[in-house]
C-alpha positions as CSV (number, residue, x, y, z in Angstrom):
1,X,0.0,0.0,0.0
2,X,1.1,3.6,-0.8
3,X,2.2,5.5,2.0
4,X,0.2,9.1,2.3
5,X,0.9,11.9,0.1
6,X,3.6,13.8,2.7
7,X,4.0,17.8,2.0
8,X,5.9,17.7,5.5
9,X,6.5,16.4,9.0
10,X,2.7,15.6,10.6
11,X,1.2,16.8,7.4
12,X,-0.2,14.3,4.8
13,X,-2.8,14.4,1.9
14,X,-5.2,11.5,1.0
15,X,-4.8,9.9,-2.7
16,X,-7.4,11.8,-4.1
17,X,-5.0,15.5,-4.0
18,X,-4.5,14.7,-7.8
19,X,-7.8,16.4,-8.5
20,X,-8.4,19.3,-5.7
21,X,-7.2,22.5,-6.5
22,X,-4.7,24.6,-4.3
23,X,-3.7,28.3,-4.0
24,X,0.3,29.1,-3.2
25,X,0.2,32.6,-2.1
26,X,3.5,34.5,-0.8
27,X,6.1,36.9,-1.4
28,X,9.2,35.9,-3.6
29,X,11.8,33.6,-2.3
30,X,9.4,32.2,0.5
31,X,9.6,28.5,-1.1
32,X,6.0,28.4,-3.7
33,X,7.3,26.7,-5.9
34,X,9.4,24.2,-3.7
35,X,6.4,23.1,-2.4
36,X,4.6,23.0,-5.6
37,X,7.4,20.7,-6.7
38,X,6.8,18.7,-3.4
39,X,3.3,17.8,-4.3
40,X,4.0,17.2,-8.6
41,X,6.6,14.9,-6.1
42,X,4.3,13.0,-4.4
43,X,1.8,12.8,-7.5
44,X,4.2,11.3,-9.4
45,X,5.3,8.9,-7.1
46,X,1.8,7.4,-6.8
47,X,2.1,7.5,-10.7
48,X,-0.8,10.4,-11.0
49,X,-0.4,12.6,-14.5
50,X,0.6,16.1,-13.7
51,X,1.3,19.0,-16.3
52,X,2.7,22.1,-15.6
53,X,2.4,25.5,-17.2
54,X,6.4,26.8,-16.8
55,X,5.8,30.6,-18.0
56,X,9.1,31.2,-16.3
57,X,11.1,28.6,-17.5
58,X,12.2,27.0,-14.2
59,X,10.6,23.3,-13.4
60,X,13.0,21.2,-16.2
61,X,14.7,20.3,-12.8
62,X,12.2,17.3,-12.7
63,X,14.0,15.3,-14.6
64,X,17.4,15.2,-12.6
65,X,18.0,14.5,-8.6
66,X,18.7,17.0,-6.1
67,X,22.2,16.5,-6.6
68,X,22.4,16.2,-10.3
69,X,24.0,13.1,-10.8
70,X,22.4,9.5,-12.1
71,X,19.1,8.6,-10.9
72,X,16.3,10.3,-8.9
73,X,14.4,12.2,-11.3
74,X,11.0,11.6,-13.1
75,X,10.6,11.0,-17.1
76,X,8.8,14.1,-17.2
77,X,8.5,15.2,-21.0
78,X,9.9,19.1,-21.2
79,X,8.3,21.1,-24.0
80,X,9.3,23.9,-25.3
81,X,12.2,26.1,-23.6
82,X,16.2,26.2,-23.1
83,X,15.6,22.3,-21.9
84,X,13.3,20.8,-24.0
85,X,12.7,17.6,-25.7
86,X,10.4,18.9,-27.9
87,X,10.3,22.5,-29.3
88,X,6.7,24.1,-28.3
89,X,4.7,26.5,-30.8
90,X,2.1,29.2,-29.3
91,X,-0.4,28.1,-32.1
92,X,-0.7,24.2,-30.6
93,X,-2.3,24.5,-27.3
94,X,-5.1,22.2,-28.8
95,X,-2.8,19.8,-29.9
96,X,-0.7,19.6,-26.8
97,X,-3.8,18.8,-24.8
98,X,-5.2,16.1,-27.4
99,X,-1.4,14.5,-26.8
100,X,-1.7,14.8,-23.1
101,X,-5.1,13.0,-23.2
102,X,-4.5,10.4,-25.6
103,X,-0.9,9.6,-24.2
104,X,-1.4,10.0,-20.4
105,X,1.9,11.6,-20.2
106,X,3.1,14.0,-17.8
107,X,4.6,17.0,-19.5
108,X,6.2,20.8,-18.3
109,X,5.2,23.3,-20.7
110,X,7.9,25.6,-20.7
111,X,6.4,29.0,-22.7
112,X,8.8,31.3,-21.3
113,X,9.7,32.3,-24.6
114,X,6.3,33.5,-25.6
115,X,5.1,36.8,-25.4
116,X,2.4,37.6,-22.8
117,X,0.0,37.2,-25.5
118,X,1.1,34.2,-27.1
119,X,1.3,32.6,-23.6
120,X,-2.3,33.6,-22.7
121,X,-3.4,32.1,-26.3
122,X,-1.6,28.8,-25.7
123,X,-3.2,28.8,-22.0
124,X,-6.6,29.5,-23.5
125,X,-6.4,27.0,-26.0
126,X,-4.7,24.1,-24.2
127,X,-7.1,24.4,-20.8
128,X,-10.4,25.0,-23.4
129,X,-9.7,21.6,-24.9
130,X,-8.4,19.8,-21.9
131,X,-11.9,20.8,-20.3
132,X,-13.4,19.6,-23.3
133,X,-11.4,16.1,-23.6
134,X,-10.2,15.0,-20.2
135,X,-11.8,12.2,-18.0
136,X,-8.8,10.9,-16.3
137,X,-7.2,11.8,-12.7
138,X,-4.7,14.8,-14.2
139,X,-3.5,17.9,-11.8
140,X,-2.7,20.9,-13.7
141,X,-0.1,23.3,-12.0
142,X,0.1,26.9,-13.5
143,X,3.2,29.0,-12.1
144,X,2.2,33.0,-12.6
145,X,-1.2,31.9,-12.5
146,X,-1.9,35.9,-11.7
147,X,-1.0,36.3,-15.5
148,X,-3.8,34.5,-16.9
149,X,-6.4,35.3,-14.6
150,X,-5.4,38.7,-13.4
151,X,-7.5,41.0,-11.3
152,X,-7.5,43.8,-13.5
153,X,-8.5,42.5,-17.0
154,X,-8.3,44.0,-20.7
155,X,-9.7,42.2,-23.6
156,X,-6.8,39.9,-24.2
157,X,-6.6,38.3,-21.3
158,X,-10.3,37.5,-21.2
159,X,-10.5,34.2,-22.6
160,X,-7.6,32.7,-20.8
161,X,-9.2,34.0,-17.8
162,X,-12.5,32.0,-18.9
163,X,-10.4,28.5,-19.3
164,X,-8.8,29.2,-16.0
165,X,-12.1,30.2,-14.0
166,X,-13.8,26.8,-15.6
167,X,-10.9,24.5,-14.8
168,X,-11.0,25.7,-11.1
169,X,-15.3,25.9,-10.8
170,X,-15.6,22.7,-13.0
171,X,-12.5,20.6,-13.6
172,X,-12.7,17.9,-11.0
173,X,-16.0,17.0,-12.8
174,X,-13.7,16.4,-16.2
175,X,-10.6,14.7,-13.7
176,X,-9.5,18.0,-13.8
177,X,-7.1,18.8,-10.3
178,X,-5.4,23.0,-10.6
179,X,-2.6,24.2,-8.3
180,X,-2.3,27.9,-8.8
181,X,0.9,29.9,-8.1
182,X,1.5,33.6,-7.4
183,X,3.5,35.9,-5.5
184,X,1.1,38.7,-6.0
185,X,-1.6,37.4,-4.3
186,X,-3.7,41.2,-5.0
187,X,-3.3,40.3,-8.4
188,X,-5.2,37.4,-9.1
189,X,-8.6,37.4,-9.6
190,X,-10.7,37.1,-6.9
191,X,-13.3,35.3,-8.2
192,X,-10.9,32.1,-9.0
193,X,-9.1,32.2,-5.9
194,X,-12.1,32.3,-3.6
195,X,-12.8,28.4,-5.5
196,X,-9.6,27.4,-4.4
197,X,-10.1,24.5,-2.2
198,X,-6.6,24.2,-0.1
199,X,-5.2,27.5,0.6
200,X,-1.6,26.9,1.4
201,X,-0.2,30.8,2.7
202,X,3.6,31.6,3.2
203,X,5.2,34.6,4.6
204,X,3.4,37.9,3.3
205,X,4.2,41.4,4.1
206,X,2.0,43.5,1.5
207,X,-1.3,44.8,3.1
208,X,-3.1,44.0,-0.5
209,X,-1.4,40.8,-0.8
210,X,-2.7,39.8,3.1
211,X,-6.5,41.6,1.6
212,X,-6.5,39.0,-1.0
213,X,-6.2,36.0,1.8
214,X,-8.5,37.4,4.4
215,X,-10.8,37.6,1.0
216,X,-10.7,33.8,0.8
217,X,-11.3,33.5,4.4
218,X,-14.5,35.3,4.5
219,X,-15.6,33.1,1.5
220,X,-14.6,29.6,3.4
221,X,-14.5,29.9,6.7
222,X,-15.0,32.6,10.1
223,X,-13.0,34.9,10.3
224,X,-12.0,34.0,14.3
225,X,-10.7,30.9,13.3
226,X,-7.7,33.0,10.8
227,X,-6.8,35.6,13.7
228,X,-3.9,32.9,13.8
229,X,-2.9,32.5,10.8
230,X,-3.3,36.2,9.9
231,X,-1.6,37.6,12.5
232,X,1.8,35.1,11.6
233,X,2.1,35.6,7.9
234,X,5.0,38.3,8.2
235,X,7.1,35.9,10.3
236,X,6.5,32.4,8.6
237,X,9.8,31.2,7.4
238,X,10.8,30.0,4.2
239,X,9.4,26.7,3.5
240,X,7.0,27.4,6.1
241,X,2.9,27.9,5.6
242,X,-0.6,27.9,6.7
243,X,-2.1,24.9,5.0
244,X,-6.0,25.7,5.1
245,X,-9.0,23.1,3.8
246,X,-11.8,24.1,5.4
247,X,-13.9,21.6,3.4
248,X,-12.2,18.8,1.6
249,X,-9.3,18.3,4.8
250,X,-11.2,20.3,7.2
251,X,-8.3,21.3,9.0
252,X,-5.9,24.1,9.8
253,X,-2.3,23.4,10.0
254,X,1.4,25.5,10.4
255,X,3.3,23.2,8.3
256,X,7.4,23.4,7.4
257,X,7.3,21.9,4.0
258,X,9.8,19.4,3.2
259,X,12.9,20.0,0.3
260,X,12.0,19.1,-2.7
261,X,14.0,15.7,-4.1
262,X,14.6,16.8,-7.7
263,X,16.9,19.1,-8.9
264,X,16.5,23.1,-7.9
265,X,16.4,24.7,-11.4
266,X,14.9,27.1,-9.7
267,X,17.3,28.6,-7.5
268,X,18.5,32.2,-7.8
269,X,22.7,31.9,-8.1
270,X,24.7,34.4,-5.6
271,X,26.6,37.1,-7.0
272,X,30.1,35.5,-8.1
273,X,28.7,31.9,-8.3
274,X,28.0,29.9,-11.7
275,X,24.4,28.5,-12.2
276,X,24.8,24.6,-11.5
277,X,23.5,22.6,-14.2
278,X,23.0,18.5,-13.5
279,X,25.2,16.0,-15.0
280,X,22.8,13.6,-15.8
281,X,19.0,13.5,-16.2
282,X,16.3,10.9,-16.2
283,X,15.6,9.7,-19.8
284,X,12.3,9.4,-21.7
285,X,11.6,8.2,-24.9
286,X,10.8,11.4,-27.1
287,X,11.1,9.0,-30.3
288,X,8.2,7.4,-29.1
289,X,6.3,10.7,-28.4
290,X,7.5,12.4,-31.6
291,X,5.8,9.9,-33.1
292,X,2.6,10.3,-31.7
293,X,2.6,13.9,-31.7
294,X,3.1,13.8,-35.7
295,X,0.1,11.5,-35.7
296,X,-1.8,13.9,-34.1
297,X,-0.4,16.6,-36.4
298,X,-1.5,14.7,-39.2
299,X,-4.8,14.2,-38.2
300,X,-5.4,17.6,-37.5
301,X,-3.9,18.6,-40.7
302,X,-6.4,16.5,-42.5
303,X,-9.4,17.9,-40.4
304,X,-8.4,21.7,-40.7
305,X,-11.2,23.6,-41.7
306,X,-9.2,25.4,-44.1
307,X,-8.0,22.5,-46.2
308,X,-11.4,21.1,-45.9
309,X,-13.0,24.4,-48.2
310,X,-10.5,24.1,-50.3
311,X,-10.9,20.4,-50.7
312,X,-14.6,21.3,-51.1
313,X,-13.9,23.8,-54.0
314,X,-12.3,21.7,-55.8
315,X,-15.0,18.7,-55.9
316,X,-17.3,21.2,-57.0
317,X,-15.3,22.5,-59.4
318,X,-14.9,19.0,-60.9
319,X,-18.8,18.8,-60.5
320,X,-19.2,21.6,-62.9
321,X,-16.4,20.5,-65.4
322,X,-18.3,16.9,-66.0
323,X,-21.8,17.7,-65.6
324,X,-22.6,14.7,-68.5
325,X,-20.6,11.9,-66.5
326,X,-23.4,12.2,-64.0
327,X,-26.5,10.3,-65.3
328,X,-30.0,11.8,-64.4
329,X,-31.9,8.9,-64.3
330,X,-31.0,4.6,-64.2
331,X,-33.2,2.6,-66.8
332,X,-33.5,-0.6,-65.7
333,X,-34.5,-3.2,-68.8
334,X,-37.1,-5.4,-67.8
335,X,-38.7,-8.3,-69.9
336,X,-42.2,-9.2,-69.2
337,X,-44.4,-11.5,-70.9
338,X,-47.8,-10.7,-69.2
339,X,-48.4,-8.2,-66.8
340,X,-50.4,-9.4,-63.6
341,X,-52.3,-6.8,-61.9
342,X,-49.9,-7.8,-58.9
343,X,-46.9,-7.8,-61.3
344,X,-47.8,-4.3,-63.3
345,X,-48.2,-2.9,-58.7
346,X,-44.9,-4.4,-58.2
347,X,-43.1,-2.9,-61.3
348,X,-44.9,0.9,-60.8
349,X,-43.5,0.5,-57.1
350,X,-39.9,-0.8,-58.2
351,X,-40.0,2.6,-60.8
352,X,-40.8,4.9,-58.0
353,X,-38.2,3.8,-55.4
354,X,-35.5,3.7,-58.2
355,X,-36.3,6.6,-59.5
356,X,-36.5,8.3,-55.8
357,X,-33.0,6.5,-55.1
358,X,-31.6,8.4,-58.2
359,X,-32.5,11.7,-57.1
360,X,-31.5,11.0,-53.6
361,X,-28.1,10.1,-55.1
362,X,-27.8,13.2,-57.5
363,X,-28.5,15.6,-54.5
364,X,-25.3,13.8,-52.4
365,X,-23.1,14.2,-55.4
366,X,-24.0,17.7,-55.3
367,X,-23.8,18.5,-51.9
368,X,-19.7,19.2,-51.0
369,X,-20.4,17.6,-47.2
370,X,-20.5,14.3,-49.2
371,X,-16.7,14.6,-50.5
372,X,-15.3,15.0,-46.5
373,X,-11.0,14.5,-47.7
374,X,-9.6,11.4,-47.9
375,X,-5.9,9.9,-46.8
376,X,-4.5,6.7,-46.9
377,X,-4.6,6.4,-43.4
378,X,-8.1,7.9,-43.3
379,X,-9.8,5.1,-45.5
380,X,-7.0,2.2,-43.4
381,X,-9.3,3.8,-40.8
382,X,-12.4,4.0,-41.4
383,X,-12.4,0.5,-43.1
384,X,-11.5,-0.8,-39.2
385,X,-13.9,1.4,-37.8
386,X,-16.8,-0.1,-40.2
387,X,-16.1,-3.6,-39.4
388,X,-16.7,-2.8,-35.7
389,X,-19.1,0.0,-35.3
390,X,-21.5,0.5,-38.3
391,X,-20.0,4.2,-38.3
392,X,-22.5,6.8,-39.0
393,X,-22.6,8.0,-42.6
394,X,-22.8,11.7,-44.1
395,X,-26.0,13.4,-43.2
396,X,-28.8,13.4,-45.1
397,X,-30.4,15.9,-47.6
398,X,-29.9,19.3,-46.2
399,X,-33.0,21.2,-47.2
400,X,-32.2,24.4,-45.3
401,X,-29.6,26.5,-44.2
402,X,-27.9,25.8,-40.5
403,X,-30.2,27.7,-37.9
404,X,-32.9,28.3,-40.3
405,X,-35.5,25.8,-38.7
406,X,-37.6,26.4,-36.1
407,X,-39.1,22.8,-35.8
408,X,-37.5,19.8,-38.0
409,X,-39.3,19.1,-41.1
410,X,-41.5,15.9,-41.7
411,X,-39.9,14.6,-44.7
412,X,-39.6,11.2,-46.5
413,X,-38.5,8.3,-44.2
414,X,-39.9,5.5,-41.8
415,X,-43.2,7.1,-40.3
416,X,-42.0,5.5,-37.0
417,X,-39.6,8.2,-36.6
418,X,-42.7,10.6,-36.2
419,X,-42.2,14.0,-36.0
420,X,-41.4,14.3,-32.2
421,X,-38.2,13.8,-30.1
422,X,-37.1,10.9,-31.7
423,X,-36.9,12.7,-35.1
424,X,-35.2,15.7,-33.6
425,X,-32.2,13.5,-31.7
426,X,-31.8,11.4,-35.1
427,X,-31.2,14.8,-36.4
428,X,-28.9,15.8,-33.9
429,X,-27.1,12.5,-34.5
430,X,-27.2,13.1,-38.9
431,X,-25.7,16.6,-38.5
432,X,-22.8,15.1,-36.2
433,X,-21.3,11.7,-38.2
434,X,-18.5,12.0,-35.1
435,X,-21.0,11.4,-32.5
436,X,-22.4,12.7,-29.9
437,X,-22.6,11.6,-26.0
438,X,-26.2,11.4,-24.2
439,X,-26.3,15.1,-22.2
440,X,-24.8,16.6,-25.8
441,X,-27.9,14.8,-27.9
442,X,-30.0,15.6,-25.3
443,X,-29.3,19.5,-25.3
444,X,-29.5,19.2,-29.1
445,X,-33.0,17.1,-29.0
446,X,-34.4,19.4,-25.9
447,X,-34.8,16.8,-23.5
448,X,-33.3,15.7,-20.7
449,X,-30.7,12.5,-21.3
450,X,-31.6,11.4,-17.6
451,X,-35.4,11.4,-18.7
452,X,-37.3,8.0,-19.4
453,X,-38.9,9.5,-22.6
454,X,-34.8,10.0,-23.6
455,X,-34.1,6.4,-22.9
456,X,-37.6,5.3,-24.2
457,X,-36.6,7.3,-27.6
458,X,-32.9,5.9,-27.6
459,X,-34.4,2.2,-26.9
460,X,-36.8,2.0,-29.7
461,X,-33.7,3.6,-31.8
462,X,-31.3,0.7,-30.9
463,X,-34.0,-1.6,-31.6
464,X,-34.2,-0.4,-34.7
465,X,-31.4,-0.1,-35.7
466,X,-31.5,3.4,-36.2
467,X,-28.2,4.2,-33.0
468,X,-25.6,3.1,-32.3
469,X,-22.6,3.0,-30.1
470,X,-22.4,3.5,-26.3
471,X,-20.3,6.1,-24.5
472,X,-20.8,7.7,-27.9
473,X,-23.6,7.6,-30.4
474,X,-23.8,7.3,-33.5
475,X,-26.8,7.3,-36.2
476,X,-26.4,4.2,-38.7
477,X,-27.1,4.1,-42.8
478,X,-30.5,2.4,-41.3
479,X,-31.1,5.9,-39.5
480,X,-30.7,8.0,-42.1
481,X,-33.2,6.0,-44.6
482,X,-36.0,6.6,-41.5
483,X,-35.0,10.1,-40.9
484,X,-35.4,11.2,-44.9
485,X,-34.9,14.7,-45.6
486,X,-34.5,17.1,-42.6
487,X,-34.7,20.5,-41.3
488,X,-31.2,20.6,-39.6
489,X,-31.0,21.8,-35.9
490,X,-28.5,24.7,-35.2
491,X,-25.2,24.2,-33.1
492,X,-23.2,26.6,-31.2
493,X,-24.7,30.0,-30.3
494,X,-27.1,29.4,-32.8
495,X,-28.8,27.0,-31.0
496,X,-29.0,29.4,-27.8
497,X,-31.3,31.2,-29.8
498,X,-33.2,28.6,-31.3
499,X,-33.6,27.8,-27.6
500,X,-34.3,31.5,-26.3
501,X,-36.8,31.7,-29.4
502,X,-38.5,28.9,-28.6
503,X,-39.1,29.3,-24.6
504,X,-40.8,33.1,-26.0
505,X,-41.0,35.9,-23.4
506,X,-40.9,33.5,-20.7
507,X,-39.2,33.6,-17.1
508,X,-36.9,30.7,-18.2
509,X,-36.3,32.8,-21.6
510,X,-34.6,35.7,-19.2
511,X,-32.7,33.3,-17.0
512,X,-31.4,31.6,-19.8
513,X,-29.9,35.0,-21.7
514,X,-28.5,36.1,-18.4
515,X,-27.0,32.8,-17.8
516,X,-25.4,32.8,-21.3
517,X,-24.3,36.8,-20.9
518,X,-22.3,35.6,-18.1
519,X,-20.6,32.2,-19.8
520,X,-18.4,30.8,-18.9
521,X,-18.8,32.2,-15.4
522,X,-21.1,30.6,-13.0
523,X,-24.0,32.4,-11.2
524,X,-25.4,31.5,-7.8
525,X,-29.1,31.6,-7.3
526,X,-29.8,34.6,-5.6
527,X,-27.4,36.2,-8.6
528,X,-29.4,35.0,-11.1
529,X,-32.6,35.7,-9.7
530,X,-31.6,39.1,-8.9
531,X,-30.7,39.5,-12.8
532,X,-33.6,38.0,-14.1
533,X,-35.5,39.4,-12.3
534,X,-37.3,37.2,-10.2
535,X,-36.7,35.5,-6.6
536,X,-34.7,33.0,-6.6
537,X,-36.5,31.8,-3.2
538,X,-39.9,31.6,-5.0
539,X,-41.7,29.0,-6.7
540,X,-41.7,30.3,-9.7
541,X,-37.8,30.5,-9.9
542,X,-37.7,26.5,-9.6
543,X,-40.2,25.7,-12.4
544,X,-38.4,27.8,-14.9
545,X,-35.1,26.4,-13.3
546,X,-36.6,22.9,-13.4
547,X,-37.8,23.5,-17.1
548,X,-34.1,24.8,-18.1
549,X,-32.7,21.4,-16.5
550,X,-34.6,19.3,-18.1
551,X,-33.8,21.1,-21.4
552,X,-30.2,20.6,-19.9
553,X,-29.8,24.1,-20.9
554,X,-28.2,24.5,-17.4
555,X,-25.2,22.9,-15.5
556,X,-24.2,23.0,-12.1
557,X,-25.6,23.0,-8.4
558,X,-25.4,25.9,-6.4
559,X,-23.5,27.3,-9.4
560,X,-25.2,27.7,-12.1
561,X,-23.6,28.1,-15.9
562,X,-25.2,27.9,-19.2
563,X,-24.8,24.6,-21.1
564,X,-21.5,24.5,-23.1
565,X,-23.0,23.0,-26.1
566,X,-25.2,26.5,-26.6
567,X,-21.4,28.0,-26.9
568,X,-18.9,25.8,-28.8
569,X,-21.6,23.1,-30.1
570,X,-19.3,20.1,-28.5
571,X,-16.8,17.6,-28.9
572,X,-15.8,17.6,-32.7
């Protein structure tokens, strides 16, 4: 059995650290980051996945032992910076975190050499998609956290600020664990740090910087039970802090942190002395992650948007150059002697559905969604998938524009599907061929996926044959030939106002826009009823609360947030 996650002598964590989130607040040189170290330590020692966001250029010392020579340090990947493996561009925050998830690795994301705004852009984009993709146990450490989600904001910055305040509110819901670092304690925003969990506080001097603590206390705890702790932060020592979880640990401890056991690339040298650099460090196998990171590369090469118009274009252009290779109509030669009355039904019917399947096919061949590009690997791919999975085909006819429908369109198809909630979330499923989980379809098909008429819906679908899949689902070739032509459901923002159209002038309408105004930042109740409008203590408050849940148009308890999906349409 593991022994205890140790930060220092009397003072242990339980396992499941790896996805709380902490606040290191101090003045410089008062042993942050040592600790920080401590716990990626102790993480990694119980063979948790950590990542750390290295703005400064200083936690490569991972890899060696305190000491420098052989042995002691982790195979901790090092992107980017004077010590890297593997070279880091601002541009591939998304890819990063697709790498990170799909490898399990644990990785220091040195950006030091990014401008501010570069950093903040690889930030945004590597937390957005983390949120998005991450399931797994994974503690995220961000040095000069204050520069991503500062106090004082200009437009820049907003974004990153948005991934970081969502990672702290939401993360351990995606596996998601954050560890935020700053020596300017004024300077990060208040409304992240008051979600901190674990409040570990080491010697501060600057009455803002102590403002910003005794702001967390009056969020999580009495103030009485700080007069302590307040009262001591000028005279902590280095390596010494006030470790405070008045929830998760509830407990209240002076702890002297223990020296880290890696390497101290972070030390300041003294005037006249050389910066000690180790002689040997831990090895990992970047062969073996340049490969998958150029698999990723590739795929995400074949699935930029950009190359996909251009593919497009060019189909269509080759469309328009051979309009005579593409026959109009099939005739089928038949020979009949005599003509029943049965036979002569049979024939007429045969005629009909050919000449229905012609039309159907000239419509694909016309449309560009039915030419998505095409690799070597793609089709090595999708021939696996299709002996396994059935995978979902290219949506059917469009017959309108995206966001033009208000309701989906009866059209040609099985008249089982109906014209109800089953036709709307085999629409959902025909407009996304990559799938879609059960709370995305249901958000798409306005129900709610915990419902019984969802899971009555998705049975008789199964049963059909029309769905597929599990975890993720996936409308089959069966599907599409019941669904028929469609009316296609927005995605994104435009489905928040399909939604805001469709619940009218209603209470739920206002809580809804006010909800979405303030994405990604959660709202309590009273908040939101104060904004909207109406009580949040009354009756009325919970039905149109109750309605938006059901919708799942709403996430959260006690903080409430409008639904992703109404934002950045999902998963792709």
């Amino acid at each position: 059995m593991k022994a205890a996650i140790t930060l220092g002598p009397g003072f242990t964590l339980p396992d499941d650290a790896v996805t709380q989130t902490y606040g290191l607040l101090g003045k410089r040189g008062v042993g942050k980051t040592e600790t920080a170290v401590v716990l990626a330590e102790e993480l990694l020692d119980r063979g948790h996945q950590v990542v750390i966001i290295d703005p400064v250029g200083v936690w490569w010392g991972l890899r060696a032992s305190a000491d420098g020579t052989k042995g002691g340090g982790y195979p901790v990947l090092i992107m980017g910076g004077e010590h890297g493996d593997i070279p880091l561009e601002a541009n591939a925050g998304k890819l990063v975190a697709d790498f990170v998830v799909s490898k399990g690795a644990s990785v220091v994301l040195d950006v030091g050499n990014f401008g501010k705004a570069e950093q903040g852009r690889f930030v945004a984009d590597f937390l957005e998609r983390l949120y998005q993709k991450n399931r797994a146990p994974l503690q995220v450490i961000i040095d000069e956290a204050d520069a991503f989600a500062p106090q004082r904001m200009n437009p820049g910055v907003l974004r990153t600020f948005g991934a970081v305040d969502t990672a702290v509110r939401r993360g351990r819901a995606r596996g998601l664990g954050i560890t935020l670092i700053t020596q300017r304690s004024a300077a990060l925003n208040k409304d992240v740090l008051t979600q901190i969990e674990v409040l570990i506080a080491f010697r501060t001097i600057a009455p803002q910087d102590r403002a910003a603590i005794e702001a967390w206390v009056e969020v999580h705890a009495d103030r009485p039970q700080a007069k302590d702790m307040i009262s001591t932060l000028a005279v902590l020592k280095v390596g010494e802090a006030w470790v405070w979880s008045p929830s998760w640990l509830e407990r209240l401890s002076r702890v002297q942190v223990r020296r880290r056991r890696t390497f101290d690339s972070s030390a300041t040298p003294k005037a006249g002395q050389k910066r000690i650099t180790p002689k040997s460090v831990t090895p990992v196998d970047v062969e073996q992650f340049r490969t998958e990171l150029a698999s990723l590369v590739q795929r995400a090469d074949e699935e930029d948007p950009k190359r996909l118009r251009a593919r497009i274009a060019l189909l269509e252009r080759e469309l328009k150059a051979k309009p005579a290779e593409l026959p109009r109509t099939i005739e089928i030669p038949v020979e009949v002697s005599i003509l029943t009355p049965t036979a002569r039904q049979l024939l007429e019917t045969v005629g009909t559905e050919m000449a229905a399947f012609n039309a159907h096919i000239m419509t694909m061949l016309k449309a560009p969604s039915a030419f998505p590009p095409m690799t070597e690997e793609g089709r090595s791919r999708d021939a696996a998938v299709s002996r396994t999975v059935s995978p979902a085909p290219a949506p059917s006819v469009h017959t309108a524009p995206r966001g033009a429908a208000r309701r989906p369109a009866a059209g040609s198809g099985d008249p089982a599907v109906g014209n109800g909630g089953l036709r709307r979330m085999l629409i959902a499923l025909a407009q996304r061929p990559s799938g879609l989980n059960r709370q995305q379809l249901g958000v798409r098909a306005g129900m709610s996926s915990r419902s019984g008429t969802f899971s009555t819906y998705l049975g008789k679908a199964r049963q059909s044959d029309w769905v597929t899949g599990r975890d993720t689902l996936y409308i089959t070739a069966d599907g599409i030939d019941a669904l028929g032509s469609y009316e296609p459901l927005p995605e994104g923002r435009e489905l928040l106002q399909y939604w805001l159209s469709e619940l009218g002038q209603s209470g739920a309408a206002r809580m809804l826009r006010v909800l979405a105004d303030a994405h990604p930042r959660a709202m309590t109740n009273e908040a939101l009823g104060d904004a909207a409008e109406i009580s949040h203590k009354s009756g009325t408050f919970s039905t149109y609360l109750g309605k938006l849940r059901k919708l799942e148009l709403v996430e959260g308890r006690g903080e409430l947030m409008a639904s992703a999906e109404l934002f950045d349409g999902g998963a792709r």
